[in-house]
N, C-alpha and C positions, 0 to 999 in steps of 0.2 A: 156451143162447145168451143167454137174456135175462140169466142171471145173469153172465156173463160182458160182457155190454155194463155194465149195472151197478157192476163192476169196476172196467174202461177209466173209466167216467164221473166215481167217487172217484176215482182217481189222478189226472184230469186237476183238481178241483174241489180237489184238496189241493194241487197244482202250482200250481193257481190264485192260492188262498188266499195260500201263501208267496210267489210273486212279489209280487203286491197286495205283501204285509207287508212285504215287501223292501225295495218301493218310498216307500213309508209311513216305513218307519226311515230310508232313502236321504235322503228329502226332510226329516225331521225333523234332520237332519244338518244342513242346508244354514240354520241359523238362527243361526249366529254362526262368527265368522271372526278371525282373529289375524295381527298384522302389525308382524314385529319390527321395530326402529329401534335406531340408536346415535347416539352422541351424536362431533360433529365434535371433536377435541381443541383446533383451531384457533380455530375459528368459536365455537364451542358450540351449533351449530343440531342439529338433530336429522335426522337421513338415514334414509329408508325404502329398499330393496331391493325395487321392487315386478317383478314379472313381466308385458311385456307381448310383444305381436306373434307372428308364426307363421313360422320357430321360435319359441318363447319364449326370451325374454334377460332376466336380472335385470339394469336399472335404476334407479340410485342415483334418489332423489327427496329435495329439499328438504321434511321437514312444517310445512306452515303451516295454523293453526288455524282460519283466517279465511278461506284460500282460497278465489274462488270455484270454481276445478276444476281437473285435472291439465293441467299443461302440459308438455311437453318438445320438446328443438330436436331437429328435423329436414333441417337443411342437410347434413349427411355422417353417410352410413351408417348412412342409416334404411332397413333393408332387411326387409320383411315381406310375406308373399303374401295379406296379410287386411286389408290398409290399403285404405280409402275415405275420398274426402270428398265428404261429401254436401251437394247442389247448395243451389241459393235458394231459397230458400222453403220448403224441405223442410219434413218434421215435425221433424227432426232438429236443425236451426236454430230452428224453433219454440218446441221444447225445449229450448233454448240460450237463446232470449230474445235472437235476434240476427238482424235482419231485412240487416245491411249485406253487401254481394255483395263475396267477395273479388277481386281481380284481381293477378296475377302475370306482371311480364313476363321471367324468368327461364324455363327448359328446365324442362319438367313433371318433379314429383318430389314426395315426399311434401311438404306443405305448401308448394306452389306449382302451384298449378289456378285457370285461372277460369271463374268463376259458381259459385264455392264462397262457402259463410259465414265472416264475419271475427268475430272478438274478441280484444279488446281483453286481453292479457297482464301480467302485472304482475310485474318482483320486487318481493317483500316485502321486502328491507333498504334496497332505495338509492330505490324507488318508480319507478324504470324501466317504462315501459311500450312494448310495440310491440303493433302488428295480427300478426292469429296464425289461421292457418287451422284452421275447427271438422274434426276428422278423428273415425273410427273404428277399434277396431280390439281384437285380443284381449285384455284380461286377465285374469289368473290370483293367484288370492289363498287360501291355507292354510284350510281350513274348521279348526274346534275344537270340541271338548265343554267349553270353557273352563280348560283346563288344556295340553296338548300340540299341536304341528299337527300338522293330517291332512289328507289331501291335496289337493292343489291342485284348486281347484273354477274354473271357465271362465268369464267372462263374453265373449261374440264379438263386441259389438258396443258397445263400452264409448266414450264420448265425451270427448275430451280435445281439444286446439289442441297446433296444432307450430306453435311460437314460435322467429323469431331467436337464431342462440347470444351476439349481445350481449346480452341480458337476462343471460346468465351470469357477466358479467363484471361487479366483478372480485371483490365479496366473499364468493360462495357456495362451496363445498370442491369444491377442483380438479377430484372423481371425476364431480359432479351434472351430471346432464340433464336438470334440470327440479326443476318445484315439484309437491306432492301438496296438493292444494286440500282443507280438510277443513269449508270454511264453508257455510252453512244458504244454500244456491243450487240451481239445479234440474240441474245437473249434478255436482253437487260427489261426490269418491269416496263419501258416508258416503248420499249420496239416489239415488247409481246402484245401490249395493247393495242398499236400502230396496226398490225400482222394481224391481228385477232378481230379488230373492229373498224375495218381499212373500208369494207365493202358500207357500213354505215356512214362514210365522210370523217371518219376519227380522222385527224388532222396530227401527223407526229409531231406533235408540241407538249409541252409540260411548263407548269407556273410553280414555281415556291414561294408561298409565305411565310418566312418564319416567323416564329414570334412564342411564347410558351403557350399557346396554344395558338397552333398554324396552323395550313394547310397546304398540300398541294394540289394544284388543280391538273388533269390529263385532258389535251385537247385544247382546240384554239380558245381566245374570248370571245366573249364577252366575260369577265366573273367578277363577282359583286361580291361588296360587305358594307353590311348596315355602315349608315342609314339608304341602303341601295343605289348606290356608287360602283360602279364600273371601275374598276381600280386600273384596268388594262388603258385607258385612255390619256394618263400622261407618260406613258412609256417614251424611250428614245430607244435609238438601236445601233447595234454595232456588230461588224461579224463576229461569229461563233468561229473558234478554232478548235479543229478537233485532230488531239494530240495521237501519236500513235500506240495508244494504249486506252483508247478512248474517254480521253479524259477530257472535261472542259476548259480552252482557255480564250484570251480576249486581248487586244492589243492594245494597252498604255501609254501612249506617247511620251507624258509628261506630268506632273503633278505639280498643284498650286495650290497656296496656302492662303487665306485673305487674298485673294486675285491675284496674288503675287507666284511669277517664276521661283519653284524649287531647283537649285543648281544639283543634277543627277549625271551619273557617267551612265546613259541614254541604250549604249550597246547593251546593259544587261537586260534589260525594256523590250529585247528583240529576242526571235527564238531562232539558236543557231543549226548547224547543220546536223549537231547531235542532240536536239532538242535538248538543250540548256536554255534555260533564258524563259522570255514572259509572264505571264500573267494568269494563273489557275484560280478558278476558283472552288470553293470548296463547302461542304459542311462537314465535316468533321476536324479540321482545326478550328476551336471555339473563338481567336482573333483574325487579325489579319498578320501574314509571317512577312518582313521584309528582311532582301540582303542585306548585308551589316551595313553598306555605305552608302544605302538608300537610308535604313535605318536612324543611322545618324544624320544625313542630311535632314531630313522629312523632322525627329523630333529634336532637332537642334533648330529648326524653324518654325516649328508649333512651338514652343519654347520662349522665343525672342519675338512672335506674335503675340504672346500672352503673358508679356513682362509685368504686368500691374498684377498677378495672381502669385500670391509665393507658394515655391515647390518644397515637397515634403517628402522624407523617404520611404524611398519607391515600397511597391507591394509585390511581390511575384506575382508572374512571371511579368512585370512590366517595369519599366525603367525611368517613364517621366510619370511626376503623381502630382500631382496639386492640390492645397488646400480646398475641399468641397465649399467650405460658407464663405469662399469670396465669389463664389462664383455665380454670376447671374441662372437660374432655373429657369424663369416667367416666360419663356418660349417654347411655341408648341411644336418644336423637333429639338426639345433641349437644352439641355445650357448652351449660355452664350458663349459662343467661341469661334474662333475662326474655321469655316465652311477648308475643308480638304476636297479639294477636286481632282479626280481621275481625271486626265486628258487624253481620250480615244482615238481611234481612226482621224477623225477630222477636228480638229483645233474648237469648232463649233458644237463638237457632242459632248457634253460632260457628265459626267456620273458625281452627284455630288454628295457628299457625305456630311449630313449635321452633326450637331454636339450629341445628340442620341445615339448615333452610332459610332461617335469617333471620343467619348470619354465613358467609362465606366466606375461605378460607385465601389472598388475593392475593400473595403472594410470603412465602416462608419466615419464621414468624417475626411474620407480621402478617395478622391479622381483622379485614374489613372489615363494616361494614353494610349488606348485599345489596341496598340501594335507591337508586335513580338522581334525581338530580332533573333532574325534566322542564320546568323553567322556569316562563313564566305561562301562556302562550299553547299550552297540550296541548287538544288535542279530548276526550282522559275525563281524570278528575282524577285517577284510577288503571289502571296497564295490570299487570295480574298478569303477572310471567315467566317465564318457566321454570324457573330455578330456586327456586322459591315453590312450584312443582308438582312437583318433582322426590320422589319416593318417595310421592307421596300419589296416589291412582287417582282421579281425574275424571270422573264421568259426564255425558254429554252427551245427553239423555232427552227427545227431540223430542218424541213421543206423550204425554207429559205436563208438556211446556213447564216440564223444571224437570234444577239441576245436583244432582246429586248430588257429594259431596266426603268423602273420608275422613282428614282431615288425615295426619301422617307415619306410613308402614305400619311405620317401624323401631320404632313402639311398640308394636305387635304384633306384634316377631322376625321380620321379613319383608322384603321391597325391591324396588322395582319388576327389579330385576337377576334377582329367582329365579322367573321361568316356565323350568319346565321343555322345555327346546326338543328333548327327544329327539322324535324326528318319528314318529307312528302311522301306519301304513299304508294 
């Protein structure tokens, strides 16, 4: 008898063990996450697919960099049986950093309650804002071992605002519902995941790859794209600045053209005491913006670097064009042209920019210089765009207040295009 209790008692302490360990590998899982994006052909903004509500429905979402949190309209056919909006004063609004009481005199429906929390909605392109009711409610986002997604892991009480569908109008791609907020705020999608999946080792970091069909990845590296590349391993790094509206920026020292000093008046390059000045970066301006007298310095010096190529006129919204068939292709980040170097924190860290990211093909026939000028009167004296960041992986590394950047991955036979999206079960 005894020996047989003894039995029963291993079989149950081994059943034990493996569920434990189950559970153990379950939650180790739960520390990085994957979230494809394409790029609008229209717009060139970048569109997330995210999964929210119960049923779940995928979603289009506008990504912006700087967002402070997800927004989406919910005036028709917002139908979910997990939607809440929580009241005044809540934790919930607390959490939000939003003490003002909504009031709607419209027929209850999702984003029209009152004594619910308001804030204040933004688009990112035209600066549009309305009042937008704090809601709850399910979402679902692809966990990953940083190479494939695996499956959809839940958050139930995920915070976002149902905002008017005028905010939508009229320059975001016809499909969107909203904006995906990905800026350093206390609701924003990258510090709900942080918040949500803290107790798994989620790591508050986030990677972007753009590219027309990108990704970004939630959570530290490793992340891979065929042919099984580690794309996080020629990163360099620089601190993260986070602006007081939480936005991203990064300090610039200097810029060099062909190895060569670009002459800059260097104060605009700093951020002053009314945050004027630095270096933002961005995804929703499709270039990169520079002050006007960076501007001209910078393509009056790509210009006179690239004297053997004759200039053609310009194409909007850009100002130096070049004839395309003089220009060497047969490089794998690009045409041949002279490397643009960001000079960071230390004279030693470069962010360098190829002919892939720093000429664009504007109508058949003609290469423009992928930088906008942003007048006098810009709040940073540089806004990096998106396509500056296109094929390089970005990390965004809260936990230690610093970006990681691996300039063009097409120098490394790779592209933010090649994650492997077969789906693991």
């Amino acid at each position: 008898m005894a020996s047989s209790s003894l039995y029963f008692l291993l079989i149950f302490l081994s059943i034990s063990s493996f569920t434990l360990l189950s559970q153990s590998q379950t939650s180790s899982k739960l520390n990085k996450f994957v979230l494809p994006i394409h790029q609008d052909n229209k717009t060139n903004l970048y569109v997330a697919n995210i999964y929210k509500r119960t049923p779940l429905l995928q979603i289009p979402f506008v990504v912006d960099l700087n967002g402070r949190f997800l927004w989406v309209t919910c005036e028709q056919n917002y139908l979910s049986s997990t939607y809440h909006a929580p009241r005044c004063y809540s934790t919930q609004c607390a959490r939000a950093n939003t003490h003002y009481c909504h009031t709607c005199f419209s027929k209850a429906r999702p984003g029209c309650h009152n004594n619910t929390c308001g804030l204040m909605s933004v688009n990112p392109v035209t600066g549009l804002t309305a009042m937008s009711e704090l809601a709850q409610d399910v979402l679902s986002i692809n966990s990953t071992q940083g190479s494939n997604p695996g499956p959809l892991v839940k958050i139930p009480r995920f915070l976002f605002t149902c905002a008017p569908s005028l905010l939508l109008q009229p320059v975001l791609p016809g499909n969107v519902q909203g904006v995906a907020g990905l800026g350093h705020s206390p609701i924003s999608l990258p510090t709900q995941l942080a918040s949500y999946f803290g107790y798994a080792g989620f790591a508050p970091t986030f990677a972007l790859c753009l590219a027309p069909n990108g990704v970004i990845f939630f959570g530290d590296s490793p992340y891979y794209m065929l042919p099984g590349l580690d794309i996080s391993l020629p990163l360099g790094y620089t601190p993260l600045i986070i602006s007081p509206l939480g936005e991203y920026y990064i300090e610039v020292k200097s810029i060099k053209i062909n190895n060569k000093d670009v002459s800059l008046n260097t104060t605009l390059l700093s951020i002053d005491r009314r945050g004027i000045g630095g270096t933002k970066l961005s995804t929703i301006n499709p270039y990169t913006i520079l002050e006007h007298s960076i501007f001209k310095s910078v393509t009056e010096f790509f210009t006179k670097e690239l004297s053997g190529i004759p200039l053609v006129k310009p194409v909007e919204p850009f100002e130096v064009c070049f004839n395309s068939k003089s220009i060497d292709k047969r490089t794998r980040v690009g045409p041949k042209v002279p490397n643009i170097d960001l000079v960071l924190h230390d004279q030693h860290v470069i962010w360098r920019i190829y002919g892939s990211n720093s000429l664009v093909e504007a109508t058949p026939g003609v290469s423009c210089l992928a930088f906008v000028d942003g007048g006098l009167n810009t709040r940073a004296a540089i806004v990096i765009g998106a396509y500056q960041m296109e094929n390089n992986l970005i990390q965004f590394d809260m936990a230690r207040s610093r970006l990681g950047f691996s300039s063009s991955l097409l120098f490394f036979r790779t592209s933010c295009n090649n994650l492997n999206f077969t789906a693991i079960p």
